[in-house]
C-alpha positions in Angstrom: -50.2 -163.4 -97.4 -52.6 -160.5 -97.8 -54.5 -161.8 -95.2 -51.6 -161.9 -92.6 -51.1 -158.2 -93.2 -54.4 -157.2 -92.9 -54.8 -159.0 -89.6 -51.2 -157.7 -88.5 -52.6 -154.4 -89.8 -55.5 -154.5 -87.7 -54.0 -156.1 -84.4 -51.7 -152.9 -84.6 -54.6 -150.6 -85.0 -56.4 -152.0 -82.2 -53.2 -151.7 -80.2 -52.8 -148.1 -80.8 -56.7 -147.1 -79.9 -56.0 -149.3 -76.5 -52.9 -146.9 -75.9 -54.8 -144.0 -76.6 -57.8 -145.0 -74.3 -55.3 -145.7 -71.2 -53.7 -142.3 -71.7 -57.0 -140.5 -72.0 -58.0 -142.6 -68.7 -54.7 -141.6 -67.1 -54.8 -137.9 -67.8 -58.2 -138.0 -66.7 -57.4 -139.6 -63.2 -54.8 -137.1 -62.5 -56.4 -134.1 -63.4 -59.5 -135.7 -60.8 -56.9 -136.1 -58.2 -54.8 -132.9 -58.7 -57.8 -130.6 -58.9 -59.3 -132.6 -55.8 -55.8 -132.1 -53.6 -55.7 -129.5 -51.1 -52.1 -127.7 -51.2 -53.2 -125.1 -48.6 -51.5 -126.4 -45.3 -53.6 -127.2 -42.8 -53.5 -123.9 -39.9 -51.7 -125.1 -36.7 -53.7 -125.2 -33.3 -52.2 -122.3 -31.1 -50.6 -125.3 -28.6 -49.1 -126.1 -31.5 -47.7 -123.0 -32.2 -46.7 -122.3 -28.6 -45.1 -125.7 -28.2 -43.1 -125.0 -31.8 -41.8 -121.7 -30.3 -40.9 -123.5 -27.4 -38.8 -126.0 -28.8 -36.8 -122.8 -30.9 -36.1 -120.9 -27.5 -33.1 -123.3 -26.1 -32.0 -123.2 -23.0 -28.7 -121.9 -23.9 -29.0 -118.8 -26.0 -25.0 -118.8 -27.0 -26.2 -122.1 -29.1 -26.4 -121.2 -32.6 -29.5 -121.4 -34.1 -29.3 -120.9 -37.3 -26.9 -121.1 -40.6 -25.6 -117.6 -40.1 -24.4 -118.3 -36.8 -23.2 -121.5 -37.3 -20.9 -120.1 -40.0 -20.1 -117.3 -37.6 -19.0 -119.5 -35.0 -16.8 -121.6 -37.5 -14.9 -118.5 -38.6 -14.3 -117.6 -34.6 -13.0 -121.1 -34.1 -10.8 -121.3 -37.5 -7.3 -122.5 -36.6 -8.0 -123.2 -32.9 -8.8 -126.6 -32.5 -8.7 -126.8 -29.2 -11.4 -123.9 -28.7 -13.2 -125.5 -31.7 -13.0 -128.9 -29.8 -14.6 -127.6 -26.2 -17.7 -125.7 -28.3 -18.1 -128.8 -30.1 -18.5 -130.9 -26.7 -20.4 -127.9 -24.6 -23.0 -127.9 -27.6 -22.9 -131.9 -27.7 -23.6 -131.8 -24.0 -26.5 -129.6 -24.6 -28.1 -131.5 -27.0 -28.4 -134.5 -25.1 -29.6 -132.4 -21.7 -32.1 -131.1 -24.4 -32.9 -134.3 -25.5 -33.0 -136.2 -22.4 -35.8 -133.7 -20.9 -37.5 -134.3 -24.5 -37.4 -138.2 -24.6 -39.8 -138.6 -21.5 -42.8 -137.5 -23.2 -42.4 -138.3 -26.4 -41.9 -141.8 -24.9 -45.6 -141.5 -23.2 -47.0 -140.3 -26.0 -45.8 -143.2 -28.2 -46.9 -145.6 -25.5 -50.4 -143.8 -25.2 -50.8 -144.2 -29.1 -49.4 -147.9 -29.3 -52.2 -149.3 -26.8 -54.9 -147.2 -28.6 -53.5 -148.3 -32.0 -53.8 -152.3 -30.3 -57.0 -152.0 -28.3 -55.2 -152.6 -25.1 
């Protein structure tokens, strides 16, 4: 009977130091991989940059662009759906125009990196 504690006794105990080993081996790999992480963001090329500022400048500068306007715009329109309607299609049309001149090269680029990425 002692026996059967004492083994019990010492199958726990070995458990325990196992637990403590894999949390000492855990902490140990994250601190490795948190100290060896770059957070810094990489610095954008100036094409980059250019092509970013680009994209923000729409066409159509009555489009709102951000948050502020948007809610603007919503208070202008409150309690006219019609007029609601028609800035909700002119902006709709706009998007797709926008995207339409947009899908051409983002198509060749995929294309381009799909035959590199196959060796064809």
């Amino acid at each position: 009977m002692f026996d059967t504690i004492a083994q019990a006794i010492v199958q726990i105990s070995d458990w325990f130091k196992q637990l403590r080993v894999r949390q000492l081996l855990s902490v140990v790999a994250l601190g490795f991989i948190l100290l060896n992480t770059s957070v810094a963001p990489d610095r954008a090329s100036k094409a980059t940059i250019d092509k970013l500022e680009q994209m923000v400048e729409q066409e159509n500068p009555n489009r709102p662009k951000t948050t502020k306007e948007w809610q603007q715009q919503a208070r202008e329109v409150k309690g006219k759906p019609g007029e609601r309607i028609e800035r909700i299609g002119e902006q709709s049309a706009d998007a797709v125009k926008e995207f339409g001149k947009m899908y051409p090269d983002v198509a060749k680029r995929s294309e381009r990196e799909l035959e590199k990425s196959t060796g064809n």
